[in-house]
N, C-alpha and C positions, 0 to 999 in steps of 0.2 A: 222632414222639417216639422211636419204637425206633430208628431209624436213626442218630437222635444217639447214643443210648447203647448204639450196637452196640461195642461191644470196653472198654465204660467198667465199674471196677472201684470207684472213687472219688466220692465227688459232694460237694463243699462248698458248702453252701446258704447264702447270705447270711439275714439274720434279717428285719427290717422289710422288708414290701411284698411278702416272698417266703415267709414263713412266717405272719405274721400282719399285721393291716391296721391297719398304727398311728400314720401320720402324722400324721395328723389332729390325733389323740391328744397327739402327739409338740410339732407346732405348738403346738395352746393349750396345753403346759405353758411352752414356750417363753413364749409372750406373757406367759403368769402370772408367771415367773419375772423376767423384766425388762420389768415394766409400769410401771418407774420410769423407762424410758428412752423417747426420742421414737417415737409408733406407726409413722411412715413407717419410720424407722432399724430399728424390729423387725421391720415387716414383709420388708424389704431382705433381712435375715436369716433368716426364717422361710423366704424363697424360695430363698436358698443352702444352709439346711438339709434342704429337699426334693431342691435336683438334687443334692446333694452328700452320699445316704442311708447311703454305706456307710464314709463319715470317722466318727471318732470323734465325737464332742461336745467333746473337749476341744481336738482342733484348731477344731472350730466355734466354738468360743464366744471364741478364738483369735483367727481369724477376725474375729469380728464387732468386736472391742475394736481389731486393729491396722489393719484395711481398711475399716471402715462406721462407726466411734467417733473412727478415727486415734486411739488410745488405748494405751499400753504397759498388760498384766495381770502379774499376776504368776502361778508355779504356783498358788500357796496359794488364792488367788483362784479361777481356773478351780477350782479342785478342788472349793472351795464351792458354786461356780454348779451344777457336775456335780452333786455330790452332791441337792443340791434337783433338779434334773429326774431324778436318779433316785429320789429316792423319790416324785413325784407318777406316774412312771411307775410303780412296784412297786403303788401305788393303783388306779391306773385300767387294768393292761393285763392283768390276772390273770380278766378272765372268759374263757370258750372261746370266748365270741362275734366274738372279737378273729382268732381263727385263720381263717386264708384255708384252705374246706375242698378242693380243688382239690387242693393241696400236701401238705396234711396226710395225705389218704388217701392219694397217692403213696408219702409216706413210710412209713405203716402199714403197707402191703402190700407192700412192699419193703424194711423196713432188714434183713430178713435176706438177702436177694439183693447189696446194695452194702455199702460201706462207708461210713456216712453221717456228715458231719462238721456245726459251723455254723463260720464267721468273718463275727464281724458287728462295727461300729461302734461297737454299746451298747457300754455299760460291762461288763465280764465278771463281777462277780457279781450286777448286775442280772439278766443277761443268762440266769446258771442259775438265780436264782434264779425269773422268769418261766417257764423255760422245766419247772420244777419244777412250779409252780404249776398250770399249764395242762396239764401231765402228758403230757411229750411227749419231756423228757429222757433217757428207756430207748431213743429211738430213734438216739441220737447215739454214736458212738464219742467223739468229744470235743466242747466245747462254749467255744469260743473266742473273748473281745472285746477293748476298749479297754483301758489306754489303748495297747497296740501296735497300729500302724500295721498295717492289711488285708493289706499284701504280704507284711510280715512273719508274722502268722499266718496264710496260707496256706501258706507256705513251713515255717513250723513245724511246720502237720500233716502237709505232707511227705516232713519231713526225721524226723520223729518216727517215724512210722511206715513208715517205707522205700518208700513208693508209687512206680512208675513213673508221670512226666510224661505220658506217651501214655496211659495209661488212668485220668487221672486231670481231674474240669473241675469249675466254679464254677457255679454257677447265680443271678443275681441281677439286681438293676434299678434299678441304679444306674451310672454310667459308671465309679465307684470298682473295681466289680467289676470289670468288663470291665479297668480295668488292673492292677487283682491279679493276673487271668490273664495277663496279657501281661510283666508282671514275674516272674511264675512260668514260665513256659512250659508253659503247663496252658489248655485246651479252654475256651472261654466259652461259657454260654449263658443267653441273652436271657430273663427273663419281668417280665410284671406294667409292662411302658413300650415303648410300641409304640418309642419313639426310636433303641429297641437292636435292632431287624428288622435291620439288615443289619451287627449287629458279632458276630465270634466263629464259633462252628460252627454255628450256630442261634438258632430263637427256639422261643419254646414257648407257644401260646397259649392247652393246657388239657393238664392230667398225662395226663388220659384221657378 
């Protein structure tokens, strides 16, 4: 773990599965929300939504209408759908119980040592508003989601903040991450799916 973050000044944490353990979660709100549609067809989609942790939802649900529906949406539409998985999420993900503690301490004993960011998928004011909730928000310099595309806000914290690429990486577990990084030119590293062991500068199998 130090040797990854030997010369690293920056750390942008992706949110689900890296900070708190919520697919599950994430899943049955999915199902609940389009339990009008065929369960194979959900399911299909439940399983694009797991490998595909660190997209938005609103290209997901995107997704699921043009490629598993053959279906045109409209914005208005998705925004609806979004809106409803975000607040069965704002419901069920605000206990502590939810936080992966592995990470979380990392983060405590540390956000004054780095400069700690998130870019995640969720929606961005679900996003603070969870991350308010669960009382974890003082540890972030920014707190960054949907609906901008991952490459873009990694690139935003940046270019915001004047950070050097070299001492700056993403931490996640998702393959979305890993090509955040690689669209950024910025350090990847692997937690929380073994499938990422050999993508980026590392893997990380416990903070400490």
């Amino acid at each position: 773990m130090n040797n990854i973050l030997k010369d690293i000044k920056n750390i942008i944490f992706d949110f689900d599965g890296v900070i708190i353990d919520s697919m599950d979660v994430r899943a049955d709100g999915v199902s609940e929300v389009f339990a009008h549609y065929d369960k194979e067809l959900v399911d299909k989609f439940i399983d694009y939504y797991r490998y595909n942790a660190g997209l938005s939802k609103f290209l997901k649900i995107k997704y699921f209408y043009n490629e598993i529906l053959n279906k045109d949406i409209s914005e208005g539409k998705i925004e609806v759908y979004s809106n409803k998985l975000s607040e069965i999420m704002k419901e069920k993900l605000i206990s502590k119980e939810v936080l992966i503690n592995d990470t979380c301490e990392f983060i405590k004993n540390n956000y004054k040592k780095f400069n700690f960011h998130i870019a995640s998928g969720s929606e961005e004011n679900e996003l603070r508003f969870l991350c308010n909730k669960l009382g974890i928000d003082k540890y972030f310099k920014s707190i960054k989601g949907a609906p901008l595309h991952k490459n873009d806000l990694v690139n935003n914290i940046i270019e915001e903040n004047s950070y050097k690429r070299e001492e700056t990486i993403i931490i996640g577990d998702s393959i979305n991450d890993f090509e955040a990084s690689e669209s950024n030119d910025i350090g990847f590293v692997g937690y929380n799916n073994l499938q990422l062991q050999d993508k980026g500068l590392g893997y990380i199998y416990k903070f400490n």
